[in-house]
Backbone bond lengths (Angstrom), bond angles and torsions (degrees), N, CA, C in turn:
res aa  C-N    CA-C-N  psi(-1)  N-CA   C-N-CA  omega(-1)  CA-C   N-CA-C  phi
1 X - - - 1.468 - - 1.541 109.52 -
2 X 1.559 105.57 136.00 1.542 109.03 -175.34 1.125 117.12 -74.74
3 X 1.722 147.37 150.62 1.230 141.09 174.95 1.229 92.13 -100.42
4 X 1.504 108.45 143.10 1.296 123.46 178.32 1.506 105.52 -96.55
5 X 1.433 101.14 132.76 1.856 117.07 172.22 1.087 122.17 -39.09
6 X 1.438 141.91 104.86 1.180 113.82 -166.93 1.642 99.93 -111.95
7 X 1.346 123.74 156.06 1.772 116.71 -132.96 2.175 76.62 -134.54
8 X 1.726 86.73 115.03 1.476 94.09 179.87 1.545 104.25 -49.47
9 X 1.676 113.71 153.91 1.273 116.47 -171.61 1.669 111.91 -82.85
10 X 1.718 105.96 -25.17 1.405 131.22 -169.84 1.598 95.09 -83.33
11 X 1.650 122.71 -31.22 1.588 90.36 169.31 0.860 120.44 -90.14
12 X 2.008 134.83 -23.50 1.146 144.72 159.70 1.356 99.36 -11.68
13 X 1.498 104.13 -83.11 1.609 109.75 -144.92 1.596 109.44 -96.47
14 X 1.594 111.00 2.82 1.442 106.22 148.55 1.426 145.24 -0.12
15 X 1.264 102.29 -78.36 1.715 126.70 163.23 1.352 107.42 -37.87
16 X 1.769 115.48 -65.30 1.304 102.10 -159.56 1.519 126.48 -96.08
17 X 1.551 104.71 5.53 1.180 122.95 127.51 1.652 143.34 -38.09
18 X 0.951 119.13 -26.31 1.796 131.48 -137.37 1.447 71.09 -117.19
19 X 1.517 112.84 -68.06 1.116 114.82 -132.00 1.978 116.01 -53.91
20 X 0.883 106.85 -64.69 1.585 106.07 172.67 1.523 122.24 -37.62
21 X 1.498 99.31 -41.58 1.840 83.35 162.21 1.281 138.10 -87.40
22 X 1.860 84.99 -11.66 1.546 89.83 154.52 1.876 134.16 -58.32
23 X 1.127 93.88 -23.34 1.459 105.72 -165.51 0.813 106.11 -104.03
24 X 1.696 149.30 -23.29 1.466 155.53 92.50 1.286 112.66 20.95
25 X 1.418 113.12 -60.32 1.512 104.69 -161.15 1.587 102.51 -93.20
26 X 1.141 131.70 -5.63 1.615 145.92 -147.78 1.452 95.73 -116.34
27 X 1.343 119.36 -34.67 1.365 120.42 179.81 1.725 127.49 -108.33
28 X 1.527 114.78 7.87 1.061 139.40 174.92 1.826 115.15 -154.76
29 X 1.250 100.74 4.56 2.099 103.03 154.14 1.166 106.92 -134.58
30 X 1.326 120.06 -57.47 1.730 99.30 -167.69 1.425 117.77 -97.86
31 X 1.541 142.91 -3.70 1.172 141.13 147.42 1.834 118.90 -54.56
32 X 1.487 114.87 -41.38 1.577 115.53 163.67 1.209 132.02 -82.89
33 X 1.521 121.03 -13.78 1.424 140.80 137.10 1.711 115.76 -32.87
34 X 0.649 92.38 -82.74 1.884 127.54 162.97 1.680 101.69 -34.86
35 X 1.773 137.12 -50.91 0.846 130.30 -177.37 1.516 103.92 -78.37
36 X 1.197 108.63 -48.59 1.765 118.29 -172.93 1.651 100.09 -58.16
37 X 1.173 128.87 -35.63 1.184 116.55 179.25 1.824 109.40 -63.76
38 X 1.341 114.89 -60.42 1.343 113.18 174.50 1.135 133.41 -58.87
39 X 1.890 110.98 -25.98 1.844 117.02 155.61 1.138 111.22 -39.81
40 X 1.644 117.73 -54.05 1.348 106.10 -168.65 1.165 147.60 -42.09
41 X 1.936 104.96 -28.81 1.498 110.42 -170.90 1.781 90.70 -117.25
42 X 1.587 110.78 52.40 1.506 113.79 152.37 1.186 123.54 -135.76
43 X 1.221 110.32 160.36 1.787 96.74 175.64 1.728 109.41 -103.84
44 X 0.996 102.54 118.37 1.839 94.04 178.01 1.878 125.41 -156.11
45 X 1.028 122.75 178.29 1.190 116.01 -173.44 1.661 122.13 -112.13
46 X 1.658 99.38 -41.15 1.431 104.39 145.88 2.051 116.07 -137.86
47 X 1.000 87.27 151.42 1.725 87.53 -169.44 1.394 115.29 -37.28
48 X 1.382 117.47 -21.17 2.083 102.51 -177.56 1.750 99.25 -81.53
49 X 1.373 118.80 35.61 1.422 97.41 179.06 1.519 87.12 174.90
50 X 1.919 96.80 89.41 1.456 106.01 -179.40 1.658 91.95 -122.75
51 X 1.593 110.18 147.06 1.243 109.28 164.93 1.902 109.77 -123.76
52 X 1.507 105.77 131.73 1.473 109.94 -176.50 1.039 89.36 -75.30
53 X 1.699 89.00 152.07 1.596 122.40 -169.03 1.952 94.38 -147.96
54 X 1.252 121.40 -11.78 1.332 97.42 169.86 1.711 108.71 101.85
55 X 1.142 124.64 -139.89 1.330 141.48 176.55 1.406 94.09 -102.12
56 X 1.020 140.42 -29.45 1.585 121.74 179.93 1.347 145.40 -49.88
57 X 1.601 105.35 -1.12 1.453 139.46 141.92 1.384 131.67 -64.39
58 X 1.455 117.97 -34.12 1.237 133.52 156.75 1.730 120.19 -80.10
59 X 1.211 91.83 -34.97 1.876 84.05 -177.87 1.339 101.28 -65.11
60 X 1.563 110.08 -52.13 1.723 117.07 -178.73 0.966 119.58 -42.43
61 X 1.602 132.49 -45.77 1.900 141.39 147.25 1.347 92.85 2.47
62 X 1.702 83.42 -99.97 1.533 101.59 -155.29 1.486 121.57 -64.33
63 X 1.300 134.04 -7.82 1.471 119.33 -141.07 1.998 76.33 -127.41
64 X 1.594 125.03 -66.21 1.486 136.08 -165.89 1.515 98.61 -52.78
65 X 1.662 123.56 -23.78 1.883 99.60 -135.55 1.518 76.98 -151.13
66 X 1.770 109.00 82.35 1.588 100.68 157.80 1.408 127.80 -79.90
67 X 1.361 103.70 4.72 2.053 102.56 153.62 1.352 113.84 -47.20
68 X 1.468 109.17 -40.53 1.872 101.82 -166.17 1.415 101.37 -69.78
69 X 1.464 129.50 -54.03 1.531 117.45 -171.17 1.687 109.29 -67.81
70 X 1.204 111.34 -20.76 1.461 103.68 -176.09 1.750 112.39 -76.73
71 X 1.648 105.36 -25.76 1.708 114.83 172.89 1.101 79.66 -65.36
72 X 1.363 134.54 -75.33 1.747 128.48 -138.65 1.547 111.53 -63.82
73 X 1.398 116.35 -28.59 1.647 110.95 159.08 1.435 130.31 -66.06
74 X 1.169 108.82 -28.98 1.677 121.43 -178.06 1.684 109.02 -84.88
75 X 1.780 110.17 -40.10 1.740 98.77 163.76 1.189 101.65 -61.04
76 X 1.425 139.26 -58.92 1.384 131.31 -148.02 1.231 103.99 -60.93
77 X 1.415 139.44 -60.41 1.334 134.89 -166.11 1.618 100.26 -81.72
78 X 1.182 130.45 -25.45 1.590 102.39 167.81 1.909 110.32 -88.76
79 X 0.905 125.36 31.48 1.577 142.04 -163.94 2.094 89.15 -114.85
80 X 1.523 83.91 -49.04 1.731 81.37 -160.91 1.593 95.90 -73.92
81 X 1.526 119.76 -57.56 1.195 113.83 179.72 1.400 129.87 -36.04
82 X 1.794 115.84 -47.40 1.331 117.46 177.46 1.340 108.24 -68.72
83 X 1.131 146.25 -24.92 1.694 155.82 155.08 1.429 98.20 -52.40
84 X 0.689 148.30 13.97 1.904 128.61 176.27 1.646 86.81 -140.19
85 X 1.251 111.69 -45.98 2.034 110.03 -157.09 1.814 94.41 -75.69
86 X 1.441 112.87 -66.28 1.550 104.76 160.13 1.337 148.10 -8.07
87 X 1.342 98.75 -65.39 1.693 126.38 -169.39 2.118 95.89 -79.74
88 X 1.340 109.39 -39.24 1.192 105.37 -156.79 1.684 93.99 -80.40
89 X 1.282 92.93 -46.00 1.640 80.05 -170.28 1.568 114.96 -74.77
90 X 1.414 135.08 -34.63 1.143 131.28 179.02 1.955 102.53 -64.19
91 X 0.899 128.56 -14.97 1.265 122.56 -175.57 1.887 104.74 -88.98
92 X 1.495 106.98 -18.09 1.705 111.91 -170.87 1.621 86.19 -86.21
93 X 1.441 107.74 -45.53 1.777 104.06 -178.98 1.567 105.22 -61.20
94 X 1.096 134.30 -29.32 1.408 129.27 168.13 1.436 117.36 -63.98
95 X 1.253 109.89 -58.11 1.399 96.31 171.53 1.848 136.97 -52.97
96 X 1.735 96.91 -31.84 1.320 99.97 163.54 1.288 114.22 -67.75
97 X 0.880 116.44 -64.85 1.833 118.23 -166.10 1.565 101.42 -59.17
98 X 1.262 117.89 3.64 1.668 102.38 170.27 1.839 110.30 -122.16
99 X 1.240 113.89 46.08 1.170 140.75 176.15 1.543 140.33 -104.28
100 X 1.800 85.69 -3.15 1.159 128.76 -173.05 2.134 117.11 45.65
101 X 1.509 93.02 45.99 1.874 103.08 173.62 1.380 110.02 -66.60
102 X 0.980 95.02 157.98 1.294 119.95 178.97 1.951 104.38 -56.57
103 X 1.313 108.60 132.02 1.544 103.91 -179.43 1.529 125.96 72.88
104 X 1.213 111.41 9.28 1.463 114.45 173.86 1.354 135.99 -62.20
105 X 1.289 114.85 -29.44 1.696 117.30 155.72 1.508 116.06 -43.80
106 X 1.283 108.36 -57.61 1.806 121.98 -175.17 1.384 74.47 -69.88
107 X 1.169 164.27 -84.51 1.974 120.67 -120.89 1.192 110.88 -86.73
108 X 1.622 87.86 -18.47 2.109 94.13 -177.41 1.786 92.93 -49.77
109 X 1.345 102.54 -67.99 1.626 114.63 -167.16 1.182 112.84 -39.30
110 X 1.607 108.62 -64.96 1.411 101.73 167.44 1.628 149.75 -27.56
111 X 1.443 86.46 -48.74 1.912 103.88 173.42 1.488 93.44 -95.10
112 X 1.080 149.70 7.43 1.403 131.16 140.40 1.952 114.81 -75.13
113 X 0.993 110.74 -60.25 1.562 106.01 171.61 1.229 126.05 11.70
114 X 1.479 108.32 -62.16 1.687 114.29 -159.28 1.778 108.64 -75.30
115 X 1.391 105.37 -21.82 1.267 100.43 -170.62 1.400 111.20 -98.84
116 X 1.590 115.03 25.35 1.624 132.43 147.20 1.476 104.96 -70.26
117 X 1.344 101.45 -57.51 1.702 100.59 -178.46 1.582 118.95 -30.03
118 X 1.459 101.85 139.72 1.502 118.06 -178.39 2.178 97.94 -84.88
119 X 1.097 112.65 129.53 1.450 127.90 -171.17 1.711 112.39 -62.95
120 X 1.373 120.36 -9.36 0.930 129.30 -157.89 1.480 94.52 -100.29
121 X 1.246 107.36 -42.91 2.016 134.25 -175.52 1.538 97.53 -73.51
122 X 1.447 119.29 -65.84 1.273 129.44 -175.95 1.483 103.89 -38.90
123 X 1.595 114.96 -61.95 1.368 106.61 -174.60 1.488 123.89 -83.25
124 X 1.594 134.29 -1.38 1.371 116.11 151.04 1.158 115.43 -76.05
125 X 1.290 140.35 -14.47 1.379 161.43 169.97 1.553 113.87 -58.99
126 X 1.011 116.60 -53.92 1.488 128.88 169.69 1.510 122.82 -82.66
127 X 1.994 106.27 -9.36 1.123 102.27 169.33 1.846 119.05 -102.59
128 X 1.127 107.87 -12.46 1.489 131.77 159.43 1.943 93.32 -40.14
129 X 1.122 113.13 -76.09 1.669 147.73 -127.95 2.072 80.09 -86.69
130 X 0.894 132.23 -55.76 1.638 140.09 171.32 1.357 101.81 -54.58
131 X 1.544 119.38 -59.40 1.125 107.47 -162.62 1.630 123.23 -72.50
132 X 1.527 104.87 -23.49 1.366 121.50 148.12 1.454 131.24 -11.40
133 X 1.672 77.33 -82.26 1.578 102.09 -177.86 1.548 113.51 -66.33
134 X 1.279 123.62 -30.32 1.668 114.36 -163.71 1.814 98.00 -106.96
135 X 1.620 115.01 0.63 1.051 117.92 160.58 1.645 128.82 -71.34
136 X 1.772 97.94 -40.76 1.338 101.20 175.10 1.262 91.39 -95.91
137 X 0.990 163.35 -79.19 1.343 140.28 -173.59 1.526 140.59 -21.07
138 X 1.115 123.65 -39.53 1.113 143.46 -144.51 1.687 109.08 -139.22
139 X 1.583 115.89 -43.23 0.944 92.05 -128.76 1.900 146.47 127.22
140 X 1.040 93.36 -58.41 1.525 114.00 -151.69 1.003 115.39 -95.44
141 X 1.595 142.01 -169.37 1.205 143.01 148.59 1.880 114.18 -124.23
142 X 0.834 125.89 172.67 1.897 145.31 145.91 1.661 102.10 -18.05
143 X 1.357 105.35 -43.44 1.681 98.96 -156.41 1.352 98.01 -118.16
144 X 1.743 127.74 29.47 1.395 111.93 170.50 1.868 106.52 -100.07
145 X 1.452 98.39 -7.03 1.239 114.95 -173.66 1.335 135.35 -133.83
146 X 1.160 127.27 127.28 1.337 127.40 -158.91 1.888 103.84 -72.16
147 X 1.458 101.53 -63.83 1.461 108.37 158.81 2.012 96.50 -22.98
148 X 0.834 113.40 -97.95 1.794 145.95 -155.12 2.193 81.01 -16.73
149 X 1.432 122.20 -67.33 1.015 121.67 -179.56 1.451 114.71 -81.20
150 X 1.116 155.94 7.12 1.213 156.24 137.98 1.432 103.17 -50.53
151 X 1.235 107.40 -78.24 1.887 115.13 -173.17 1.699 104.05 -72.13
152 X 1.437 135.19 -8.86 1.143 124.52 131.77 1.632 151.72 -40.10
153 X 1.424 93.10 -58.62 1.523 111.29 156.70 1.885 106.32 -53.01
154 X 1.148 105.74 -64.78 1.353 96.95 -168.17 1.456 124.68 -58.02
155 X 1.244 121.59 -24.39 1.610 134.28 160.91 1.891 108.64 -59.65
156 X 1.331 99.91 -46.09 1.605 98.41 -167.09 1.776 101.84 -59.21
157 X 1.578 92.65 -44.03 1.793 94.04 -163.40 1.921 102.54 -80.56
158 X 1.247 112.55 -23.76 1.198 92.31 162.64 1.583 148.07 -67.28
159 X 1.794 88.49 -29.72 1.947 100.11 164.75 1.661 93.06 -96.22
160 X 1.304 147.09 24.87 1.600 117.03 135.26 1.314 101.92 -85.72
161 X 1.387 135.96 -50.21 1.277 139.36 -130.57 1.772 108.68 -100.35
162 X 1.660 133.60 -21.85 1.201 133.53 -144.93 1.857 75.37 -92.23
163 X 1.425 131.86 -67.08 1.200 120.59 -146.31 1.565 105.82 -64.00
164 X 1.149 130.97 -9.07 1.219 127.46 -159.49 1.746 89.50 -91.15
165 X 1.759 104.23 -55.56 1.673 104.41 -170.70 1.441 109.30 -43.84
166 X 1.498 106.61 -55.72 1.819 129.58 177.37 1.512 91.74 -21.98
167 X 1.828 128.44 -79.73 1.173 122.65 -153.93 1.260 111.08 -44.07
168 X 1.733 117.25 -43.72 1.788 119.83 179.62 1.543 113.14 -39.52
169 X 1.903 102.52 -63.07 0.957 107.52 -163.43 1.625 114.29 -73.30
170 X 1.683 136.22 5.04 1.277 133.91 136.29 1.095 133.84 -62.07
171 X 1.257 105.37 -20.77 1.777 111.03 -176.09 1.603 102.98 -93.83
172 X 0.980 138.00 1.53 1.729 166.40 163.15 1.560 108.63 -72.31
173 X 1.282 103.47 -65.26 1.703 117.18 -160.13 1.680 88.43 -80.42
174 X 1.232 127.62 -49.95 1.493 127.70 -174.82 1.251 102.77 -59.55
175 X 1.480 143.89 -38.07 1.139 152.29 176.00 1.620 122.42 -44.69
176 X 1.732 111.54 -30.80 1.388 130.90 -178.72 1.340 104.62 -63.85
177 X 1.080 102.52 162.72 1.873 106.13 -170.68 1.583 82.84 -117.20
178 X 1.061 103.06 123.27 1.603 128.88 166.20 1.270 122.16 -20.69
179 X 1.907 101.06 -67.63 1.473 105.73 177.41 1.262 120.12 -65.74
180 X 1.183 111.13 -37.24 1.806 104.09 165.50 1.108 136.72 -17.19
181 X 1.692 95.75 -51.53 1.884 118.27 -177.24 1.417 98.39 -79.47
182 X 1.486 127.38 -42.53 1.151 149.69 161.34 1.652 115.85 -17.62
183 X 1.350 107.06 -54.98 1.524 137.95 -156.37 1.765 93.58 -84.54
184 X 1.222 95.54 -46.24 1.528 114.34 -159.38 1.687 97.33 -61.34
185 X 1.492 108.92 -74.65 1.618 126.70 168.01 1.142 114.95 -10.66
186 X 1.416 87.98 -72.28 2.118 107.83 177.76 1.258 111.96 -43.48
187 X 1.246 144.48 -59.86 1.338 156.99 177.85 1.448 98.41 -55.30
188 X 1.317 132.29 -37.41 1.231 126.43 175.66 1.779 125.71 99.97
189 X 1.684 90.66 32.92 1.713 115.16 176.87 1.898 88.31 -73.79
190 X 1.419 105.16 111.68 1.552 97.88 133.78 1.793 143.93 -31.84
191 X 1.192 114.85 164.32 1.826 106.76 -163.46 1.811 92.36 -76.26
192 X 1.170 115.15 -27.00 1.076 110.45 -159.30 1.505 105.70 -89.18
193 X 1.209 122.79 -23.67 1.430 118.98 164.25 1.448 124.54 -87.86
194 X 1.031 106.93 -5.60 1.399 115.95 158.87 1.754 129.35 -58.80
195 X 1.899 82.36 -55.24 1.398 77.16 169.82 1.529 118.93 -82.82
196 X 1.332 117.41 -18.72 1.742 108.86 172.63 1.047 101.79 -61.12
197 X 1.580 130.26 -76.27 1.487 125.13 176.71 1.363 140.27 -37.96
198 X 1.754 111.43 -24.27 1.350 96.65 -170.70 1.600 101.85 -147.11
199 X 1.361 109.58 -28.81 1.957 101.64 170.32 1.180 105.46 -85.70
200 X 1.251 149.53 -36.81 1.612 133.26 173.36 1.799 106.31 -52.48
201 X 1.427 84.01 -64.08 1.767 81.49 -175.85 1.475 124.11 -53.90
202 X 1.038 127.15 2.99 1.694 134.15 -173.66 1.196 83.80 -121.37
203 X 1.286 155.42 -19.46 1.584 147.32 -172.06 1.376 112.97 -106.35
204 X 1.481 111.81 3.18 1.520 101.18 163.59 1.125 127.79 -43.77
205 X 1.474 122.97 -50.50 1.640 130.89 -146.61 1.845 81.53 -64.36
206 X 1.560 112.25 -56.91 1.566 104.16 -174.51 1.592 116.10 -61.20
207 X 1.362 139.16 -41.54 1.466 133.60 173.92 1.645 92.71 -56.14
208 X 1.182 134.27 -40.37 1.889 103.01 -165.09 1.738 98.66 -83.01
209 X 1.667 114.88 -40.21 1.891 94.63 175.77 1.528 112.95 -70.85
210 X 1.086 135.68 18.83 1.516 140.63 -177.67 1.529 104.10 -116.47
211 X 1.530 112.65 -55.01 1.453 107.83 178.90 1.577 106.08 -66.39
212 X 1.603 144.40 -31.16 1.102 149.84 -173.89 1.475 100.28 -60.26
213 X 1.552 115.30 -71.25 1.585 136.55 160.73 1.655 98.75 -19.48
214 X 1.030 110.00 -83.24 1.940 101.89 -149.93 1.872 78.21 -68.65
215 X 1.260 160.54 -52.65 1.426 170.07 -133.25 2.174 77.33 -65.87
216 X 1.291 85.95 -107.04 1.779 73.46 167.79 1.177 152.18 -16.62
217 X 1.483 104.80 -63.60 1.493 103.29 175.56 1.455 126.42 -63.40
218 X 1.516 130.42 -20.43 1.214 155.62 -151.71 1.319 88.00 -105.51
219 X 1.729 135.18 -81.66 1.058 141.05 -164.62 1.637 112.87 -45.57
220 X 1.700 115.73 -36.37 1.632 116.27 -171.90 1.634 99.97 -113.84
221 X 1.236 110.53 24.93 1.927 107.31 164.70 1.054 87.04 -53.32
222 X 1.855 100.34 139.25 1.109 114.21 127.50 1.580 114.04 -142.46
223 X 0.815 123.54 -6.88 1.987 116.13 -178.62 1.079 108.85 -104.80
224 X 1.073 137.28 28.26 1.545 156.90 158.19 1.614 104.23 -109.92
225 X 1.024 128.29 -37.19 1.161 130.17 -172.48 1.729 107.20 -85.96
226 X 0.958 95.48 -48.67 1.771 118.48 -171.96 1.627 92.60 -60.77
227 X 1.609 121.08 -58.54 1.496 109.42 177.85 1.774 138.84 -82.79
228 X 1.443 102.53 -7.05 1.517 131.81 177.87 1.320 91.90 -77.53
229 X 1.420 115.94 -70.02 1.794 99.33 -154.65 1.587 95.45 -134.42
230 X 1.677 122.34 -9.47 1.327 112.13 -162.08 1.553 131.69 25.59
231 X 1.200 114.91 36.19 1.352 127.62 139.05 2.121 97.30 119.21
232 X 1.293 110.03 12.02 1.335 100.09 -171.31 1.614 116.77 -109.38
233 X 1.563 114.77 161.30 1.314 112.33 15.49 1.567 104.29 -98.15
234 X 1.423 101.11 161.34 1.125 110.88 171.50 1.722 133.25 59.22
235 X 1.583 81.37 36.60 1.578 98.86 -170.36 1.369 101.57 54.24
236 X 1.083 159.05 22.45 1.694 158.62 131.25 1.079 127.54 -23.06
237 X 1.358 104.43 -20.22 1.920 112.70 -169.05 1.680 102.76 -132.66
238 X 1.389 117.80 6.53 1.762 147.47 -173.96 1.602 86.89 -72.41
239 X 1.868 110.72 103.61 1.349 102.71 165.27 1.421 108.06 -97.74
240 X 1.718 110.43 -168.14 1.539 105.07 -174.88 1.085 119.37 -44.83
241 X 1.553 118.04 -81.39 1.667 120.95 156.77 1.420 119.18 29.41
242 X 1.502 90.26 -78.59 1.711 97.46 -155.53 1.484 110.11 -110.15
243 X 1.467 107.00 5.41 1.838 116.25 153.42 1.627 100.34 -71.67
244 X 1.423 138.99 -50.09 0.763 164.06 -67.42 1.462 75.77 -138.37
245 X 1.378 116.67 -78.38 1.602 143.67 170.99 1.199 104.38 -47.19
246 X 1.404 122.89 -51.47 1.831 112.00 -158.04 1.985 99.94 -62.75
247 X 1.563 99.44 -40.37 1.740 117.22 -137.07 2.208 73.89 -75.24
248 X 1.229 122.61 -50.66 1.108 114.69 163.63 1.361 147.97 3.54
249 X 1.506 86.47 -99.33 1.827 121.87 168.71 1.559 103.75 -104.02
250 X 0.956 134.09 -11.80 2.006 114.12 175.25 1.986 90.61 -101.63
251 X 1.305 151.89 -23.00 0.879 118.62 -178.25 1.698 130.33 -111.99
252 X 1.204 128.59 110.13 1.529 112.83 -157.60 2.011 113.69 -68.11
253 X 1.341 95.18 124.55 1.408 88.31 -168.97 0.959 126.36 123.87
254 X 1.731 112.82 -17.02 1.665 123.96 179.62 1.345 139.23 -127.24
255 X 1.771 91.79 33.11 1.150 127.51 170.87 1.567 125.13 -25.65
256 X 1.429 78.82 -66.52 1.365 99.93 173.56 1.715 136.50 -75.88
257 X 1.211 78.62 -26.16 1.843 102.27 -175.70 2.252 88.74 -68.30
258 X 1.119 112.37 -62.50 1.499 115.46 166.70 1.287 118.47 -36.21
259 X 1.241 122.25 -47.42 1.586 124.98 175.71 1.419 114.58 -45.03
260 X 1.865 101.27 -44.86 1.319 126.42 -177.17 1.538 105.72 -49.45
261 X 1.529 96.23 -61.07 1.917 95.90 -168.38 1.618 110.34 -75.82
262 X 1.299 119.60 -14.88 1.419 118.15 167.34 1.684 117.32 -62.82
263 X 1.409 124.04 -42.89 1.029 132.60 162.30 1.422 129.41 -64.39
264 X 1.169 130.40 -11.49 1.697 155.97 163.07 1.279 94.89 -72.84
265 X 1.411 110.19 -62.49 1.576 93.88 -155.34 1.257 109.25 -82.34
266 X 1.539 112.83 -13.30 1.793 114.90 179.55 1.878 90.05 -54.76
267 X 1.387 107.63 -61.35 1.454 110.52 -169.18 1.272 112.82 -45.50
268 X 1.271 126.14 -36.33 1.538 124.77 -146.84 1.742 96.20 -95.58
269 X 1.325 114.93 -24.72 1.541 106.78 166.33 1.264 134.15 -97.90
270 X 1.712 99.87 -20.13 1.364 111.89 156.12 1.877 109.03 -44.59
271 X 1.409 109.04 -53.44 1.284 118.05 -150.06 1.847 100.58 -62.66
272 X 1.607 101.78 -57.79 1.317 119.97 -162.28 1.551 109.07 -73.86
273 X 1.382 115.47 -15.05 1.595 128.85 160.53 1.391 114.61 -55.34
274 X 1.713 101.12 -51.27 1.414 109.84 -160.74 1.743 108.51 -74.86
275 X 1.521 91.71 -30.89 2.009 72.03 -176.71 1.587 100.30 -109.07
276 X 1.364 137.47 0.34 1.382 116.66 117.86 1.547 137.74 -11.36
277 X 1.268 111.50 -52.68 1.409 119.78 173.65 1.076 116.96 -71.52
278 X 1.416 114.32 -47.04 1.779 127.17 -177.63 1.582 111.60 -66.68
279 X 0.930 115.90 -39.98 1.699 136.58 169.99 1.587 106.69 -46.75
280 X 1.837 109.67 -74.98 0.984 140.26 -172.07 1.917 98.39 -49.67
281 X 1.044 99.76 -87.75 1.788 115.72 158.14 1.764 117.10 -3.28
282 X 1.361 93.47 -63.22 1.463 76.86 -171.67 1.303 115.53 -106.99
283 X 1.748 115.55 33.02 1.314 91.82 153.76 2.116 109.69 -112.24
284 X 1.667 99.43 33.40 1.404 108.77 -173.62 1.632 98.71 -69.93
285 X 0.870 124.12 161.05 1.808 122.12 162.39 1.118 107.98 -129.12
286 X 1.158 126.76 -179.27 1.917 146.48 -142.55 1.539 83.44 -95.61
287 X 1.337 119.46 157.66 1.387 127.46 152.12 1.636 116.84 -139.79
């Protein structure tokens, strides 16, 4: 007697599954993808009435408007900073809170909190709280100093961003098989080579979705930026984002030239994401 095929239910209905987010993502990512690429090389005011102009949208970028390279230096180096200050400390809060102390549910929660906050709130909130401090101190405000919002930004995104990474990097460290560390002890590895040798290296998979995480979120701020310092002084502290926005809607005529830096920076995080991952990736090992 023949056995009849029996036809998985998950590939069956595959298709009609897929399909809506297929058409989701095709009709709100890669059809406006697709337009923004071809905005770029027009000049216009609203899209039913573009006139090509060529690369002369791109030369104008780079060569008319040294705001854009001066944003793109100030994300990059506050991009790298929040990537090292982030990652390091939410991973030291991981290691504590998985030590099993007294009260560790409540701090987990706690240092998760902030990264409920809406970015828009977070940063008049954090600009209240600066201006405070460098008022009685100083004097001063957020916007007398370029420093003042640089090392601003980087405080704000580190108390939104550390408790959230932290949770990754617990669900990592909990992941270790006991005896391992167990094995390790016995033999007579110090705490500290333990964790070089054997909790970092089992915590890759979480350092590359954590370093990717803050890599993104940091690189395409913008409503944190826009309400902390909105670009001052002197647009000095103006990351891509919200160069991105001003050159847009604040300048008549540079419609297009904006299209330009929107499409750069798609590339430039696409790019620095991607071998992030590849980097990150292969120094993961088997478990």
């Amino acid at each position: 007697m023949k056995k009849k095929n029996v036809i998985n239910p998950i590939k069956k209905y595959f298709p009609i599954f897929l399909l809506p987010t297929l058409i989701a993502f095709t009709l709100f990512f890669i059809v406006p993808f697709v337009m923004g690429v071809a905005l770029s090389f027009g000049q216009f005011k609203v899209i039913t009435d573009v006139e090509w102009v060529g690369f002369q949208n791109y030369i104008k970028a780079f060569t008319f408007d040294n705001d854009f390279l001066r944003s793109l230096g100030f994300t990059s180096l506050f991009t790298l900073v929040s990537i090292i200050s982030v990652n390091v400390f939410a991973f030291l809060l991981a290691l504590l809170l998985t030590k099993g102390l007294k009260g560790t549910n409540f701090f987990r929660s706690v240092f998760f909190l902030p990264n409920l906050i809406g970015g828009i709130v977070l940063g008049y909130i954090w600009n209240l709280i600066i201006n405070g401090v460098l008022g009685y101190l100083f004097g001063e405000d957020i916007s007398f100093k370029a420093q003042y919002g640089f090392w601003g930004l980087v405080i704000l995104t580190n108390w939104q961003l550390i408790g959230y990474m932290m949770v990754i990097y617990i669900a990592g460290l909990q992941n270790i098989p006991n005896d391992l560390m167990e094995a390790a002890a016995i033999d007579g590895a110090s705490k500290f080579n333990i964790l070089l040798k054997i909790k970092i290296p089992m915590v890759m998979p979480s350092i590359t979705i954590c370093t990717f995480l803050t890599l993104t979120n940091t690189f395409k701020m913008f409503d944190q930026n826009l309400a902390l310092t909105n670009g001052a002084p002197n647009r000095e502290t103006e990351m891509l984002a919200l160069n991105i926005y001003n050159t847009f809607y604040g300048r008549s005529g540079w419609q297009g030239v904006g299209q330009v830096k929107a499409v750069v920076f798609f590339l430039i995080v696409a790019v620095i994401a991607f071998l992030q991952l590849k980097f990150t990736k292969s120094k993961e090992i088997e478990q």
